[in-house]
C-alpha positions as CSV (number, residue, x, y, z in Angstrom):
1,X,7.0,36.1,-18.5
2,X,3.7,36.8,-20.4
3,X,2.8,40.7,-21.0
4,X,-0.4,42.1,-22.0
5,X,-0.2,46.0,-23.8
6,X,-2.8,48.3,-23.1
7,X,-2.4,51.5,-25.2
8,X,-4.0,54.0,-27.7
9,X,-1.4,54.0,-29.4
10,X,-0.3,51.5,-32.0
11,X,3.8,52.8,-32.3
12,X,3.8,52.5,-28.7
13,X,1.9,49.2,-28.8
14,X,4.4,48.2,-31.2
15,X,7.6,49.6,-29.8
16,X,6.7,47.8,-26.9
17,X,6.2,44.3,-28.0
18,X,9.3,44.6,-30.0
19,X,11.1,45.1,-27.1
20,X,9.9,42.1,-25.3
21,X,10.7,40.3,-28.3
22,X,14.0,40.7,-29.2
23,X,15.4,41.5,-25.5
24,X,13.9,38.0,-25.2
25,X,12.1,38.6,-21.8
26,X,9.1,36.9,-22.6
27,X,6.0,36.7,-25.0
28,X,2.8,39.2,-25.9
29,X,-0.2,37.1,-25.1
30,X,-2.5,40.2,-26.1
31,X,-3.1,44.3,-26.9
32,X,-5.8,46.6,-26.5
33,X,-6.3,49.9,-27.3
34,X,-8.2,51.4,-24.3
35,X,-9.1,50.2,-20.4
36,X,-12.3,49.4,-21.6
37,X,-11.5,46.6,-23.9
38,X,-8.6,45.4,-22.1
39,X,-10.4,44.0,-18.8
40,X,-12.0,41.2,-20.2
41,X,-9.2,39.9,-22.0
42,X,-6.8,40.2,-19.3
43,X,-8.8,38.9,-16.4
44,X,-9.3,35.5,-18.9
45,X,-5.3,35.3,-19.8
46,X,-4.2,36.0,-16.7
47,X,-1.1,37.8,-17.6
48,X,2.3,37.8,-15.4
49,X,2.9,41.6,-16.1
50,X,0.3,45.0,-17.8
51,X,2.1,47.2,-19.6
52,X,-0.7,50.0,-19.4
53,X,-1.1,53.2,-20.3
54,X,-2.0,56.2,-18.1
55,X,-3.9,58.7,-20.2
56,X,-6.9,56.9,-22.2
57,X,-10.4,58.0,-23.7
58,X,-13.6,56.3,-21.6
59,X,-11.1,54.3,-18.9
60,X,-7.5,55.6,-17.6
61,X,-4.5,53.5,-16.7
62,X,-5.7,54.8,-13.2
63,X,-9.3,53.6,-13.4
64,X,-8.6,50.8,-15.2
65,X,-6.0,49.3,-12.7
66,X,-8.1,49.5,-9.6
67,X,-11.3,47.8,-11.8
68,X,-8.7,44.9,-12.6
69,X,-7.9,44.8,-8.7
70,X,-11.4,44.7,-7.6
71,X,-12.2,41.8,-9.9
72,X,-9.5,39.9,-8.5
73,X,-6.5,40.5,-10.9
74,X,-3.5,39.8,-9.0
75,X,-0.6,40.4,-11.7
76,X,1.8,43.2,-12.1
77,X,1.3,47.0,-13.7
78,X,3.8,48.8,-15.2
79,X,2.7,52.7,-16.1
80,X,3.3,54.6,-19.4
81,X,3.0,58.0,-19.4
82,X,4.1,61.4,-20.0
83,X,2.6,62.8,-16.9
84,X,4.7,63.3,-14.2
85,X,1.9,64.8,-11.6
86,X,2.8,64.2,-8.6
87,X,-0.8,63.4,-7.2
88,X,-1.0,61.6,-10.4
89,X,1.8,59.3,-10.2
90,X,0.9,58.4,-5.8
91,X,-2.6,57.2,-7.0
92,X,-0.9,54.9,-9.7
93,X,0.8,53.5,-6.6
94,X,-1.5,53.2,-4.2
95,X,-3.7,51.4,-7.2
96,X,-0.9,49.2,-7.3
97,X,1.3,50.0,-9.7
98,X,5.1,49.3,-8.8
99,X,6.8,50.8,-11.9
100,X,6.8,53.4,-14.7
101,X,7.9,53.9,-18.0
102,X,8.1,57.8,-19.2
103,X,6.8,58.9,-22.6
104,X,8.4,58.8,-25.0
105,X,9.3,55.6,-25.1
106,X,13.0,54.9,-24.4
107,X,13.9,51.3,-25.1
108,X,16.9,51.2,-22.5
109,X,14.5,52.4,-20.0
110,X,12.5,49.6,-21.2
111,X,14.7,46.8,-21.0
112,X,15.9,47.9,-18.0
113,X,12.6,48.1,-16.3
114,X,11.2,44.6,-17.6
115,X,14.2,42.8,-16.6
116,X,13.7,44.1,-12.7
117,X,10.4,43.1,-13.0
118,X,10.7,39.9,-14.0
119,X,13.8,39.1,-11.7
120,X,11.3,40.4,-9.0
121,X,8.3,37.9,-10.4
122,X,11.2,35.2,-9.9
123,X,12.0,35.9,-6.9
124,X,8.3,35.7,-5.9
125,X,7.8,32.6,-6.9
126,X,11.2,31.3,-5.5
127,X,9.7,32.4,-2.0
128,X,6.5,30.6,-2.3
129,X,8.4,27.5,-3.7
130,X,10.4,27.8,0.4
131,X,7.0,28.6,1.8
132,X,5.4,25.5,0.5
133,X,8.1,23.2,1.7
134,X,8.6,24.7,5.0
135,X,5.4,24.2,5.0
136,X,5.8,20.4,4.5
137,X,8.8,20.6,6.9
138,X,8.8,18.0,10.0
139,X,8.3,20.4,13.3
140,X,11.4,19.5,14.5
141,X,13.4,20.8,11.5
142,X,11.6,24.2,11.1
143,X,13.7,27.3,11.5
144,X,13.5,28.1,15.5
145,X,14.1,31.8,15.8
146,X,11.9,34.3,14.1
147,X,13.6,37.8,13.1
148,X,12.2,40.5,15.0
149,X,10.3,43.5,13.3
150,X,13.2,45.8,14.4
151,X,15.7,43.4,12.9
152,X,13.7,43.1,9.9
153,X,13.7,47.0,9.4
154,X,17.5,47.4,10.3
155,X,18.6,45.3,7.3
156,X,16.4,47.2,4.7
157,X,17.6,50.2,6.2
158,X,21.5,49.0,6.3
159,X,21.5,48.0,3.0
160,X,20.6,51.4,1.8
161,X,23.2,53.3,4.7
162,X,20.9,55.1,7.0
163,X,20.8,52.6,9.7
164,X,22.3,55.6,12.0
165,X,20.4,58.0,10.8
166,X,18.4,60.3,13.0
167,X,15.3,59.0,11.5
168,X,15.8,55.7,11.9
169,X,14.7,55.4,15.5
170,X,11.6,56.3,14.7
171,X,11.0,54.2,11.4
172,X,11.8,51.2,13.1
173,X,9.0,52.5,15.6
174,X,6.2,52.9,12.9
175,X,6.8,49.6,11.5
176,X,6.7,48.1,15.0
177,X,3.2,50.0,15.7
178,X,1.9,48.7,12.6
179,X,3.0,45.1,12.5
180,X,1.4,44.8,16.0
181,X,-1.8,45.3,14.4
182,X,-4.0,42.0,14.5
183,X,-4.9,43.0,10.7
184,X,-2.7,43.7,8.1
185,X,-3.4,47.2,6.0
186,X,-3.3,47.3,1.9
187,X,-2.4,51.3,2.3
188,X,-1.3,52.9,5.4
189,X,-3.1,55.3,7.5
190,X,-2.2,59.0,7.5
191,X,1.4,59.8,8.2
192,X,-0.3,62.4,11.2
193,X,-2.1,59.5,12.8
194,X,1.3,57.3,12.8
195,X,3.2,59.6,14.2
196,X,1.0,60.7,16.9
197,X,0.6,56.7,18.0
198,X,4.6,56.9,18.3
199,X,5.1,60.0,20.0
200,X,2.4,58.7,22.9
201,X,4.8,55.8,24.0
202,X,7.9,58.1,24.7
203,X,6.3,62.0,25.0
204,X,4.4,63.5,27.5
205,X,0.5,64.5,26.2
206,X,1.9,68.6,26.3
207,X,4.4,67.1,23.9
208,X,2.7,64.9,21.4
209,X,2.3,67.8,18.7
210,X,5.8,68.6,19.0
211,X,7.5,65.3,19.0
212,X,5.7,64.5,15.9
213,X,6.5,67.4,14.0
214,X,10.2,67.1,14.7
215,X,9.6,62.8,13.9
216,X,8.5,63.9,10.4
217,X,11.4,66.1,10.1
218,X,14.0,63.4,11.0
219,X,12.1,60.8,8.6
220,X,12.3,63.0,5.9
221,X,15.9,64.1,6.5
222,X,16.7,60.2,6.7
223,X,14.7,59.1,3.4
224,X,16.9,62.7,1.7
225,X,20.0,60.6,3.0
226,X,19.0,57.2,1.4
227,X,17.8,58.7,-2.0
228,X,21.7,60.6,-1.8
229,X,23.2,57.4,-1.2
230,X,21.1,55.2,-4.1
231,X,22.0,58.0,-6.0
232,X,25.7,57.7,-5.6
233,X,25.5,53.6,-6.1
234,X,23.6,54.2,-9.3
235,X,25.9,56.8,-10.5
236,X,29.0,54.3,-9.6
237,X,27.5,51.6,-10.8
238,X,23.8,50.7,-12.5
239,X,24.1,47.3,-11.7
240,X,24.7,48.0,-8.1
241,X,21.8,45.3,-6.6
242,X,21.0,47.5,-4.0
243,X,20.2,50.4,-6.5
244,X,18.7,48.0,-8.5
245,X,16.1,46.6,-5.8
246,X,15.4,49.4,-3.6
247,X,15.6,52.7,-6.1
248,X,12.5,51.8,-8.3
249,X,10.9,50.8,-5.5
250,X,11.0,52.9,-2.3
251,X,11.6,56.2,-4.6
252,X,9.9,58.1,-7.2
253,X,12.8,57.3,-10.2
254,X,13.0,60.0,-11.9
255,X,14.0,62.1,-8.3
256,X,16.7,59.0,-8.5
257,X,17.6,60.2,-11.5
258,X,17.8,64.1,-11.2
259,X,20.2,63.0,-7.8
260,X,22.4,61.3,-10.3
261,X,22.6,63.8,-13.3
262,X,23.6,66.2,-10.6
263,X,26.6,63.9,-9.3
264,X,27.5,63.0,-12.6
265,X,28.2,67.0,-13.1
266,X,30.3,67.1,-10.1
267,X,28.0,69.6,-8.0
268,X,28.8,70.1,-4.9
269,X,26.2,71.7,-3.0
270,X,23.1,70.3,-2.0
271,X,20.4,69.7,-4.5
272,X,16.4,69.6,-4.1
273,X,14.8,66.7,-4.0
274,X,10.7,65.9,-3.7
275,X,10.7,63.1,-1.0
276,X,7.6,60.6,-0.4
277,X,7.5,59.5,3.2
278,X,4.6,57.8,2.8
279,X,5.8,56.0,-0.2
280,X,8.8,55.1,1.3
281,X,6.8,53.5,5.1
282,X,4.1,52.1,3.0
283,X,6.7,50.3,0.6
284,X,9.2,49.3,3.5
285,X,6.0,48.0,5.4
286,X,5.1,45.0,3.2
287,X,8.8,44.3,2.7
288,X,8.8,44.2,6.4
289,X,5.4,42.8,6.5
290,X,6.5,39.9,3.9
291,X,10.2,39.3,5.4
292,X,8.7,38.5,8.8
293,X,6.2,36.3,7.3
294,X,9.1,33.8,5.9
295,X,10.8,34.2,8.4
């Protein structure tokens, strides 16, 4: 793996790189010390993953991760930051970036966080290696039977326990309207507009405003159920692969995390927790999206 650090600040910089180093999970190819004087440098090197930081003077993390997009970059981000605004923290996402690291710098967290990411650049790479040699594949030995959408979905949703969830019904439904689409979307339309294209196949027009309040009400009670139950792997066990894959991703962490401290004290009553539902469709759609491709 090849890393590039952009930060303003030199321990960080440095904490950083020695991480990389001795966790041996790949090499530095280059630093820079704000957005501005990263983006040539990185759009020559090409690195796998950015480690970036959010808060800089002249370019943020933020600004500098969509100029990097719109130029063409197509490696990873990884967020630093302090910050924990919510508003904040969706636009990192919606920019493109698929993980964070929280200031200050916690070399577990880290470690932890550069190893997913590379096992996911792996695994990336694995599935363009099948691609290509399907591709190659003599017609009458290619795979016959494509998955369905629905079938797709289910599995995700199995694997983290809420395939019989109230909700679940009506995610399978969103994905289905939206991989019927003859073009593919980078970021999903409002939640309101989704809903409302759902609620037309099975309500009545009276009805519409209705059904889809008490859709979004059953998603988000379904998502609360899934974040519970990554919570309980996690707290069980860290290693848990389904933790491991679907917590960093579908979930802010840190809510993740607050689940788990609270299990970990042996609370019993419910506990508040801030759930994304557009986070969690617009990350299960190009799972969905990229699963039905292969197969």
């Amino acid at each position: 793996m090849r890393y590039f650090i952009v930060d303003d600040d030199k321990a960080s910089r440095k904490m950083l790189r020695k991480v990389i180093t001795e966790g041996e999970l790949g090499v530095v190819i280059g630093e820079a010390e704000s957005g501005v004087k990263s983006l040539s440098p990185i759009l020559s090197t090409h690195p796998d993953v950015v480690l970036i930081d959010l808060l800089m003077p002249e370019l943020d993390g933020i600004e500098t991760v969509a100029q990097l997009r719109t130029e063409g970059f197509r490696g990873q981000f990884i967020m630093i930051s302090q910050i924990e605004n919510k508003e904040m923290v969706g636009e990192a996402y919606e920019k493109g970036v698929e993980f964070f690291i929280h200031k200050p710098i916690n070399r577990v967290e880290v470690y932890s966080v550069l190893k997913k990411t590379a096992e996911q650049f792996r695994l990336k790479n694995s599935l363009m290696e099948i691609r290509e040699s399907l591709a190659h594949m003599e017609p009458s030995k290619m795979p016959q039977k494509q998955k369905s959408v629905k079938e797709i979905v289910l599995s995700i949703l199995n694997d983290m326990g809420i395939i019989g969830e109230v909700g679940s019904d009506d995610i399978v439904s969103i994905m289905e309207v939206l991989m019927e689409r003859t073009e593919r979307v980078a970021q999903l339309p409002p939640l309101k507009d989704l809903y409302e294209e759902v609620a037309r196949r099975s309500a009545s027009p009276s009805n519409i405003k209705k059904e889809c309040k008490a859709m979004e009400q059953r998603i988000r009670r379904t998502i609360q159920t899934a974040v519970n139950n990554l919570a309980s792997l996690g707290t069980i066990d860290y290693a848990n692969p389904e933790f491991e894959y679907y917590a960093p991703r579908f979930f802010d962490f840190q809510e993740i995390r607050n689940r788990m401290k609270y299990i970990k004290e042996g609370s019993s009553g419910p506990t508040k927790v801030k759930i994304n539902s557009k986070k969690f469709l617009q990350v299960l759609y190009h799972e969905t999206e990229d699963k039905y491709l292969q197969s």
